[in-house]
C-alpha positions as CSV (number, residue, x, y, z in Angstrom):
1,X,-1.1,-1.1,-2.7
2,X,-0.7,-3.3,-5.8
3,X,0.3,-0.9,-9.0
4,X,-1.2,-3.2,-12.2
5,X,-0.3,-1.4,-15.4
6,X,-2.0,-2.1,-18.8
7,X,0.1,-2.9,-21.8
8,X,-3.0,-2.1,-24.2
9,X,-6.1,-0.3,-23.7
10,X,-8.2,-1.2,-26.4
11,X,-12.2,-3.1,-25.9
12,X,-10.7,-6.0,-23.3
13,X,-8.4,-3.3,-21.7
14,X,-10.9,-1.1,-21.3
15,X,-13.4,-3.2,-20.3
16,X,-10.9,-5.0,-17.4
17,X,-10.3,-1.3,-16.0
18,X,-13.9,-0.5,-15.9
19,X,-14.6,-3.2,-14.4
20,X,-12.2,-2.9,-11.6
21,X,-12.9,0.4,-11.1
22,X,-16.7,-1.2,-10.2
23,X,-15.5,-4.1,-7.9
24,X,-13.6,-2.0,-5.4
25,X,-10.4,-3.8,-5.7
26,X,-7.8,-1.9,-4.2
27,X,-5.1,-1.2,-6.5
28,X,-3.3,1.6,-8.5
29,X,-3.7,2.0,-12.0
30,X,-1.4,2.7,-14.9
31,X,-1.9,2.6,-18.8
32,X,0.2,2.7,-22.0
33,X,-1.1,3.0,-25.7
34,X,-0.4,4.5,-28.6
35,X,-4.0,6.4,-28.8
36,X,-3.2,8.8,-26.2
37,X,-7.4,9.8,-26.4
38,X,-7.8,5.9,-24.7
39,X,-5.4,7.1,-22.0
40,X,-6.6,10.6,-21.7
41,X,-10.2,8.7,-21.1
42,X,-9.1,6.2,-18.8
43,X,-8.3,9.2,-16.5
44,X,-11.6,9.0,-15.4
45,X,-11.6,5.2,-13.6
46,X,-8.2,6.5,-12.4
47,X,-5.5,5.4,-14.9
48,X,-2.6,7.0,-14.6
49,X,-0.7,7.7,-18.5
50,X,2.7,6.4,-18.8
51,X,4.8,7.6,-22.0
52,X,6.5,4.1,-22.6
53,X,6.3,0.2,-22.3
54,X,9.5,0.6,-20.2
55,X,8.0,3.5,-18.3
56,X,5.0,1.0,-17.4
57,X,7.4,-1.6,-16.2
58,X,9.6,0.5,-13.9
59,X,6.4,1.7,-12.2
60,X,4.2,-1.4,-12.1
61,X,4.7,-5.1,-10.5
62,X,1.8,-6.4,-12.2
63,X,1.4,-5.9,-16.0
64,X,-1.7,-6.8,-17.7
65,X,-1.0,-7.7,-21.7
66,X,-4.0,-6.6,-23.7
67,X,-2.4,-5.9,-27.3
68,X,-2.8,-7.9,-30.5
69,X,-1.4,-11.3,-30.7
70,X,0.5,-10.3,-34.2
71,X,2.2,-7.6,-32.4
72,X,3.6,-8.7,-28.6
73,X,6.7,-9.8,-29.9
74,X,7.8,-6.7,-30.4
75,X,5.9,-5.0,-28.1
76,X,7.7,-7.1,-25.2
77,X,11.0,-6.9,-26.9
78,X,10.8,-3.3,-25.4
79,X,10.6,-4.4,-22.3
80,X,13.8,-6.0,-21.9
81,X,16.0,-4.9,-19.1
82,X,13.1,-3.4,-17.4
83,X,11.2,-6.1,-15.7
84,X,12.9,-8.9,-13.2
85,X,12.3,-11.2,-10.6
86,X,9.6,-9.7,-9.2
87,X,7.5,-8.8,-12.3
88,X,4.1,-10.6,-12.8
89,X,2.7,-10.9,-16.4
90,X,-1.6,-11.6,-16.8
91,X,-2.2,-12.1,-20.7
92,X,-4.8,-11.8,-22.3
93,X,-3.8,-12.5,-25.8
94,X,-5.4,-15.5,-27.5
95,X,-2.9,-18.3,-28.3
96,X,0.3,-16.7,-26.5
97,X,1.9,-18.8,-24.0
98,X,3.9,-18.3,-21.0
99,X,7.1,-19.5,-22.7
100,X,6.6,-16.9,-25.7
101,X,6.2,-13.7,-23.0
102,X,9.4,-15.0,-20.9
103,X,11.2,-15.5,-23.8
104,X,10.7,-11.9,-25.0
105,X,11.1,-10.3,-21.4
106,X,12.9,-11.7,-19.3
107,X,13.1,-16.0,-18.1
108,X,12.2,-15.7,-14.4
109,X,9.0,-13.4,-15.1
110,X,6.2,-14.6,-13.7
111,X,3.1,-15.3,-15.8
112,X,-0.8,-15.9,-15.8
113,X,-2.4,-16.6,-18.8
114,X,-5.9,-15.5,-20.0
115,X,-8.7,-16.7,-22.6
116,X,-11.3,-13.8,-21.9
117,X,-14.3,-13.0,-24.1
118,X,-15.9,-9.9,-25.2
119,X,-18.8,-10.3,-23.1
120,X,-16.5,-9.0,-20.2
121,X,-17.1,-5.7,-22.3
122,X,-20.6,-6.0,-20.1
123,X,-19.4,-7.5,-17.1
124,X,-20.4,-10.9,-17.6
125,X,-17.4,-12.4,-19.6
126,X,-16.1,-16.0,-19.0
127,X,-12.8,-16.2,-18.8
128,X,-10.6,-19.4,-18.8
129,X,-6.9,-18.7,-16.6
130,X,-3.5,-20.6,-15.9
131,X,-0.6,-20.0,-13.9
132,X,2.8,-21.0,-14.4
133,X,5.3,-22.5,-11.9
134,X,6.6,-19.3,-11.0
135,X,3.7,-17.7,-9.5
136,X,3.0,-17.4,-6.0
137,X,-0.9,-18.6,-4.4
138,X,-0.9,-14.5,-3.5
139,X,-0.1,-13.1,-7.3
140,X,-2.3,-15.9,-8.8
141,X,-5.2,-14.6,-6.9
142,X,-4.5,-11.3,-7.3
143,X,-4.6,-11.8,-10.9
144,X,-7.9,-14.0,-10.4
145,X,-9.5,-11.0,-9.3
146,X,-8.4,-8.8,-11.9
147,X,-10.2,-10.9,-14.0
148,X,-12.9,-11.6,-12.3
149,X,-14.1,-7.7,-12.0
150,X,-15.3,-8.4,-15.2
151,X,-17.2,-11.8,-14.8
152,X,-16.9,-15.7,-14.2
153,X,-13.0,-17.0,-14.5
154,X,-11.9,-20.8,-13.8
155,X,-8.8,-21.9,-13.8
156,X,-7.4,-24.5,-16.1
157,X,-4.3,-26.2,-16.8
158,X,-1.3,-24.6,-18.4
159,X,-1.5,-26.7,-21.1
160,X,-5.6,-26.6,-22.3
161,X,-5.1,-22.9,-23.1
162,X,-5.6,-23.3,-26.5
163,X,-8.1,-26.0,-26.3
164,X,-10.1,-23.8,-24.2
165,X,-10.4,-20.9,-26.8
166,X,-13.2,-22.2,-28.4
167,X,-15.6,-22.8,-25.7
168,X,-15.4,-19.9,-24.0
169,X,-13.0,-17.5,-26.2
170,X,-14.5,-17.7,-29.5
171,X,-17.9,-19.6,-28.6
172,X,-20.2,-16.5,-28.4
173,X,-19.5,-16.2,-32.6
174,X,-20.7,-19.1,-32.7
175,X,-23.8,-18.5,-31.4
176,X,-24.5,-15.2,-32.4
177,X,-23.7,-17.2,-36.2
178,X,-26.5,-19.8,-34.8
179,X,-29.0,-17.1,-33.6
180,X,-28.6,-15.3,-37.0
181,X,-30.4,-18.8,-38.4
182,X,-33.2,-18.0,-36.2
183,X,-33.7,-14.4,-36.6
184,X,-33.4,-14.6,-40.6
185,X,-36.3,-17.5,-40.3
186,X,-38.1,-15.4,-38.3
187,X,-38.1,-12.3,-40.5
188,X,-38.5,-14.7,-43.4
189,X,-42.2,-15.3,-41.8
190,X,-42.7,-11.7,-41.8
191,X,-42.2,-12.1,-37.4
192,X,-40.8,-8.6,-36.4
193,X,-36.9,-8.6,-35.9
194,X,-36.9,-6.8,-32.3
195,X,-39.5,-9.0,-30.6
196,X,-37.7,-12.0,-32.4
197,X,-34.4,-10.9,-31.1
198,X,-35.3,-10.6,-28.2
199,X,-37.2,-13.8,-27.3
200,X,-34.4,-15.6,-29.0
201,X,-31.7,-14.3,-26.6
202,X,-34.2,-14.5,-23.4
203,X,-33.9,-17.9,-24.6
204,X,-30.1,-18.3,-24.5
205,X,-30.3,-16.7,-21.0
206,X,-32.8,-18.4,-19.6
207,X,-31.2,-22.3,-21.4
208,X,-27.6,-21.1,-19.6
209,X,-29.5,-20.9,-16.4
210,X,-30.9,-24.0,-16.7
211,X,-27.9,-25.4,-17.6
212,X,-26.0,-24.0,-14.6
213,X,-28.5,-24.5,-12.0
214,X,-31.2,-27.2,-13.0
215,X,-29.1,-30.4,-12.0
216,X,-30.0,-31.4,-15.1
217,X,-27.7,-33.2,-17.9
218,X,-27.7,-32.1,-21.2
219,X,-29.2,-34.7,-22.7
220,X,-32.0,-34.4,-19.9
221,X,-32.4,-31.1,-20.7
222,X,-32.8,-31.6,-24.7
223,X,-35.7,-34.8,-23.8
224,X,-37.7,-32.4,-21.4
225,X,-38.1,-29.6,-24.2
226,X,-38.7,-32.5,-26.8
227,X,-42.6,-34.0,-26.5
228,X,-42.6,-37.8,-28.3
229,X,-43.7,-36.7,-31.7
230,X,-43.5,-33.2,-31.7
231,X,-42.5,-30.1,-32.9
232,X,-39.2,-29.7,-31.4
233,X,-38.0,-33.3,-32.1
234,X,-39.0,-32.6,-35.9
235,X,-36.1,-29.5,-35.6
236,X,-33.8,-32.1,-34.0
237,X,-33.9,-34.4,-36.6
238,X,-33.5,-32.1,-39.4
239,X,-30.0,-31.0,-37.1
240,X,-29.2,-33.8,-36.8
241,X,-29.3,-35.0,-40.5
242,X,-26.9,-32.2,-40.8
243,X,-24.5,-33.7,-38.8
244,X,-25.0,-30.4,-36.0
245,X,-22.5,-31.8,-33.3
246,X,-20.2,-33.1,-35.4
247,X,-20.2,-30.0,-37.2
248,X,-19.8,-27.7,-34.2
249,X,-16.7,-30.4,-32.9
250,X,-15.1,-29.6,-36.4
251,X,-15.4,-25.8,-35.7
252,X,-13.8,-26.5,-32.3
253,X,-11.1,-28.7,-33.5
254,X,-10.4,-26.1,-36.3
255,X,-10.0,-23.3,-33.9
256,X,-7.7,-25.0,-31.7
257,X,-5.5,-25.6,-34.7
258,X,-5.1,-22.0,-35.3
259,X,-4.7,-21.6,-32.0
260,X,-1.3,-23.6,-32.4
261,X,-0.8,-22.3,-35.9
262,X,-0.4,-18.9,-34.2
263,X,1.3,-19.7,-31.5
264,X,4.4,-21.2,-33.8
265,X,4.8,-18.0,-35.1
């Protein structure tokens, strides 16, 4: 049996291990963190405690890297002289790249690399994932599934990881910034928050499903909810006088950059 131990078991970390513990995937569990009360409630979905980043790697093939950006450096420093050939990497730590975790470990490790999102805290996250060289078709998909106990994942190119952020990484900000628009306007016209909320985010569910499963395009989509003349053109226009795509391409391009910023610390 696979042994997969997480570096990290904060929201994402958590919410990966739950969601394994659901699927049924076949592997043995270990955890390290400094809040030993995460670990000692892990227990539960079967984690098994270790006392040290080292400890984790003498135990586990597979480690999963759930920590703050800010603070793998030193994090994987510790890890040096413990992992090899043989070790697997999955990362799930916006803007860190393969080349950052090999050069902190060890240069033959093997790496996946993850852009989750905190949906996966409900089991329906969308996460973006890319392999290196160095992986084998078996620990890829391995790692695939690891990921995927917690909702959709797609693989990408190596190199459109931070590109990627902000459409599936940082996106749902976005539109929980958009939806506040809509709620405010609603409770400006005395409409009651809850039944607001939620037919705004029946809404969003029910415009992804159209969008995944309609055979629609986009801009089909947008002309059959917009009559000639009408009330939903009338918001269009008023978006579009505020330059709304451009806009959201400038958030987009502005996250990316940050991405990068990070990334050459």
């Amino acid at each position: 049996m696979k042994k997969l131990g997480f570096l990290g078991a904060g929201n994402m970390g958590s919410a990966i291990i739950k969601g394994i513990a659901k699927s049924g995937l076949e592997v043995e569990l270990f955890a390290y963190d400094k809040n030993t009360e995460m670990l000692e409630e892990l227990k539960k979905y079967g984690v098994k405690p270790c006392k040290s980043e080292a400890e984790l790697a003498e135990k586990c093939g597979y480690i999963l890297l759930a920590v703050k950006p800010q603070v793998l450096g030193e994090v994987l420093d510790k890890l040096k002289g413990s992992v090899g050939d043989n070790h697997v990497f999955i990362s799930i730590c916006a803007g860190i790249s393969s080349e950052f975790i090999k050069f902190h470990t060890y240069s033959n490790v093997k790496t996946a690399i993850v852009m989750p999102n905190t949906p996966a805290m409900l089991g329906v996250g969308a996460s973006a994932i890319a392999r290196d060289e160095a992986i084998s078709d078996e620990e890829f998909e391995f790692a695939q599934k690891v990921i995927g106990s917690c909702g959709l994942v797609k693989e990408i190119p190596m190199d459109k990881m931070k590109e990627i952020i902000c459409v599936n990484g940082s996106s749902p900000a976005f539109i929980y910034l958009f939806a506040k628009g809509f709620l405010d306007y609603a409770k400006d016209v005395g409409i009651d928050n809850q039944t607001a909320l939620e037919l705004f985010a029946q809404s969003l569910t029910g415009s992804a499903k159209m969008l995944t499963d309609s055979g629609m395009t986009v801009d089909e989509l947008i002309k059959q909810v917009s009559s000639p003349g009408g009330t939903t053109l009338a918001g269009i226009d008023k978006l579009n006088q505020g330059n709304f795509i451009g806009t959201v391409k400038e958030a987009c391009k502005a996250c990316t950059e940050r991405a990068y910023e990070l990334a050459g610390k």
